[in-house]
C-alpha positions in Angstrom: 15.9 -185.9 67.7 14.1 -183.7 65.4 15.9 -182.6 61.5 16.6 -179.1 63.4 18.2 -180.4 66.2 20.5 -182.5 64.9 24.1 -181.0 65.3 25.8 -180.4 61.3 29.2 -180.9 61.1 31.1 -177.6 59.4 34.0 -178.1 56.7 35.8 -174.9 58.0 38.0 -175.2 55.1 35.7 -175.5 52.7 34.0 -172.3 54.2 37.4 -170.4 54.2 37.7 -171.0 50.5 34.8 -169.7 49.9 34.8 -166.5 52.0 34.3 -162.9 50.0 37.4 -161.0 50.2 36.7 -158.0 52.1 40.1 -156.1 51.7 39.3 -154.7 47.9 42.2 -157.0 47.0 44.5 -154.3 48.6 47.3 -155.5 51.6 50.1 -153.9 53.4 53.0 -154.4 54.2 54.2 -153.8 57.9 57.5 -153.8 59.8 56.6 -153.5 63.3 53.8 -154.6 65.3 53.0 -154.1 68.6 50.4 -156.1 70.7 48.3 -155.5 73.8 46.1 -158.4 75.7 43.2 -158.6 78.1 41.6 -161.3 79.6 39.7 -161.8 76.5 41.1 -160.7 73.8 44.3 -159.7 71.9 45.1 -156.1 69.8 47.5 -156.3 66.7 48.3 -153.3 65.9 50.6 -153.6 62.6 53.1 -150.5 61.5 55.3 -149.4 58.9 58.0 -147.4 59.9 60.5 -146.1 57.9 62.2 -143.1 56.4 60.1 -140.6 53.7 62.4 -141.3 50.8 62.5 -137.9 49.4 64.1 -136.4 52.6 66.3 -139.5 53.6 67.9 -137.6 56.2 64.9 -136.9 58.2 63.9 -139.4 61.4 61.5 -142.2 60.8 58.1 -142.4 61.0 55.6 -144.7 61.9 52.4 -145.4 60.3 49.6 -147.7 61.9 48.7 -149.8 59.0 46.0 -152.0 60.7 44.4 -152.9 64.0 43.1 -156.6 64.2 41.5 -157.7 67.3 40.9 -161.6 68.3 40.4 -163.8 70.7 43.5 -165.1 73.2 42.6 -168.9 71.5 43.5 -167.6 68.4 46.1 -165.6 69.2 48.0 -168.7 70.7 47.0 -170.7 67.7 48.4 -167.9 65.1 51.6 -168.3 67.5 52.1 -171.7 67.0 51.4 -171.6 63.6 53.7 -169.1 63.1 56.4 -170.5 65.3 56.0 -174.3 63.3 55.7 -172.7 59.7 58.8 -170.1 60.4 61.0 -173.2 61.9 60.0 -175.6 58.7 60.8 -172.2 56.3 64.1 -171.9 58.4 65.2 -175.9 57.9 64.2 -175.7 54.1 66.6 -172.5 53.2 69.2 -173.2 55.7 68.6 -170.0 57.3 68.4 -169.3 60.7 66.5 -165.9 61.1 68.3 -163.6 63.1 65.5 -162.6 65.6 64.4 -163.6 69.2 61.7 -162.7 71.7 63.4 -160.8 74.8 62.1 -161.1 78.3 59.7 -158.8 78.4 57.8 -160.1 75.0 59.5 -157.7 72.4 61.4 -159.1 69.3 64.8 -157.9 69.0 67.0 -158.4 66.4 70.5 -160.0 67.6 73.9 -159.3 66.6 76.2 -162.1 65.1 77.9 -162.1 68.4 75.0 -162.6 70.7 73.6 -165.0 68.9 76.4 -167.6 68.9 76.1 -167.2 72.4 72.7 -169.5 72.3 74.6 -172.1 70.5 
């Protein structure tokens, strides 16, 4: 088989570390997301929703932070990951985060009550 040909193996690690930061070093911090899929592909959209702190009275607002869109592959590995790396997190604090996933997808945060029910 020809030099060109030849199939290179690819250290996607190594090619991570080395990736050029494309955000300007800036980040956000979000508090909702909300997520759409289609055969192909998955939408994050991340939000930060809160209260404007010089008129704490008023209603919250929301403010779409980001939009990522990825593959359904990925989207299921990012699940997983999270799912393993939030367990392992949970066993070394001795915390058991107070959130599940309902039914119909959306994360819900459980009272004391309900959740000593899944005991």
């Amino acid at each position: 088989m020809p030099p060109a040909m030849r199939k290179r193996q690819i250290d996607i690690e190594e090619i991570l570390n080395a990736a050029i930061d494309a955000t300007d070093n800036k980040f956000s911090y979000a508090t909702n997301i909300r997520l759409n899929i289609t055969n192909n592909e998955v939408t994050l959209d991340f939000y930060f929703v809160g209260v404007d702190p010089r008129n704490p009275n008023a209603d919250p607002i929301a403010q779409r932070l980001n939009r990522i869109v990825i593959p359904v592959a990925l989207a299921k590995n990012i699940g997983e990951l999270l799912i393993d790396n939030t367990s392992r997190w949970e066993e070394t604090f001795g915390v058991e985060l107070p959130f599940r996933i309902t039914d119909s997808g959306e994360a819900e945060a459980e009272s004391d009550e309900a959740a000593s029910e899944h005991d």
